[in-house]
C-alpha positions as CSV (number, residue, x, y, z in Angstrom):
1,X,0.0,0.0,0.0
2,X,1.4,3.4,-1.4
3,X,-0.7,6.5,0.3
4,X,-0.4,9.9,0.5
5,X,-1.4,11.8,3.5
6,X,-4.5,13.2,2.2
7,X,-5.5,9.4,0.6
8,X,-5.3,8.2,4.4
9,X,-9.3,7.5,6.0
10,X,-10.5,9.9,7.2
11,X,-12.5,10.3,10.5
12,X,-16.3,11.2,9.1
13,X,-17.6,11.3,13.0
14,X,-17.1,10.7,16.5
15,X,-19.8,11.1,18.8
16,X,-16.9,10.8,22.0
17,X,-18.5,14.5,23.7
18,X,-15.8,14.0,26.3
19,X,-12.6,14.3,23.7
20,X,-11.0,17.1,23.5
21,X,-10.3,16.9,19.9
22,X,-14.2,16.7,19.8
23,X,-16.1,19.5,18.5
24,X,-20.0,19.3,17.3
25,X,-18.8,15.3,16.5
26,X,-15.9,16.9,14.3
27,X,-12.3,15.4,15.1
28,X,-9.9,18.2,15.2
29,X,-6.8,16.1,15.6
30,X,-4.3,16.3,12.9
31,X,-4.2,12.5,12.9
32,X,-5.4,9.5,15.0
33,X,-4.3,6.1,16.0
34,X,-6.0,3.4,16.3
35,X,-4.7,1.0,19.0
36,X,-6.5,-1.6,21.8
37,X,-6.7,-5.2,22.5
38,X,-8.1,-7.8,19.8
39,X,-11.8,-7.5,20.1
40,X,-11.6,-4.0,21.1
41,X,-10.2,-1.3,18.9
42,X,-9.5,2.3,21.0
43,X,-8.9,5.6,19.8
44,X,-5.4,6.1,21.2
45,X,-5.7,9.8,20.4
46,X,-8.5,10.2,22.8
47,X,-8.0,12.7,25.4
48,X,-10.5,13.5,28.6
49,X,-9.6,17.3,29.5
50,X,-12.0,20.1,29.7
51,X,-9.4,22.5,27.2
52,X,-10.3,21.7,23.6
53,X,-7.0,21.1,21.3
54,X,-6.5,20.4,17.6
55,X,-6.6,22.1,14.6
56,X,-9.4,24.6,13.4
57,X,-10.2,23.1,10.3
58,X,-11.5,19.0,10.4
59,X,-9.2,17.2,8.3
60,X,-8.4,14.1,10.4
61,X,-7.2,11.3,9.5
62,X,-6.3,8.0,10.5
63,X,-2.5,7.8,11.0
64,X,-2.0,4.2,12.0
65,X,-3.5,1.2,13.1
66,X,-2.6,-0.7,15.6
67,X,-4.8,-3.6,15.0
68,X,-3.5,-6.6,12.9
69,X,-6.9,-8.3,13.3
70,X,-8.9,-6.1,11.3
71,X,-10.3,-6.4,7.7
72,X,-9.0,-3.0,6.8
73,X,-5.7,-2.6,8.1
74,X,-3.1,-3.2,5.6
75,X,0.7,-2.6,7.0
76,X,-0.8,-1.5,10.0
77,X,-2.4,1.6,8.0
78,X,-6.2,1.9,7.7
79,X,-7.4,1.3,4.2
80,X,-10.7,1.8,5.1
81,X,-13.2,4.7,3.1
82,X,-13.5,6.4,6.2
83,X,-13.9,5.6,10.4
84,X,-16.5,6.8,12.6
85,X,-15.4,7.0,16.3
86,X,-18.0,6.3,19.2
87,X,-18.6,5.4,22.8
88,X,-17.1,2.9,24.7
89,X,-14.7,2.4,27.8
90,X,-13.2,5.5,25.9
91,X,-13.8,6.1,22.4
92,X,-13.6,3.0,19.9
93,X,-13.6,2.9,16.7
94,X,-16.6,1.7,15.3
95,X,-15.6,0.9,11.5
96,X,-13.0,-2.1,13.6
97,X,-13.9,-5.6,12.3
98,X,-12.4,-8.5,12.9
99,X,-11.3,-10.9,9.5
């Protein structure tokens, strides 16, 4: 797999109000990782604080992924269309699945 930065997924949503990358279900980080345990892929760029961070326009994208297991990760980079990120024991990503 041979990507530019701007062909990387990108994160279409996250519905994780308590990120503060997280405005109006916008992800404001330049990039994300995707990390965990099999069965449970985790936003690793989630971050609980009350200050918001991030960049000011929403171009995020998936930087890496951390989990083997799943049916879209290629060389440990996402080849999915796009990831939606979403409640859990933090904030999951919810595109994850297992192959």
């Amino acid at each position: 797999m041979s990507m530019t930065l701007d062909e990387l997924p990108r994160v279409a949503e996250c519905s994780v109000a308590g990120c503060s990358y997280n405005d109006h279900s916008h992800c404001h980080a330049a990039a994300v990782t995707i990390a965990g345990a099999v069965g449970d892929a985790e936003c690793a760029t989630f971050i609980p604080l009350s200050a918001k961070g991030g960049l000011d326009k929403v171009v995020t994208h998936v930087g890496a992924c951390q989990r083997a297991e799943c049916v879209h990760n290629d060389h440990l980079e996402c080849s999915a269309a796009a990831v939606r990120i979403g409640g859990g024991a933090g904030a999951d990503c919810l595109t994850y699945e297992v192959g």
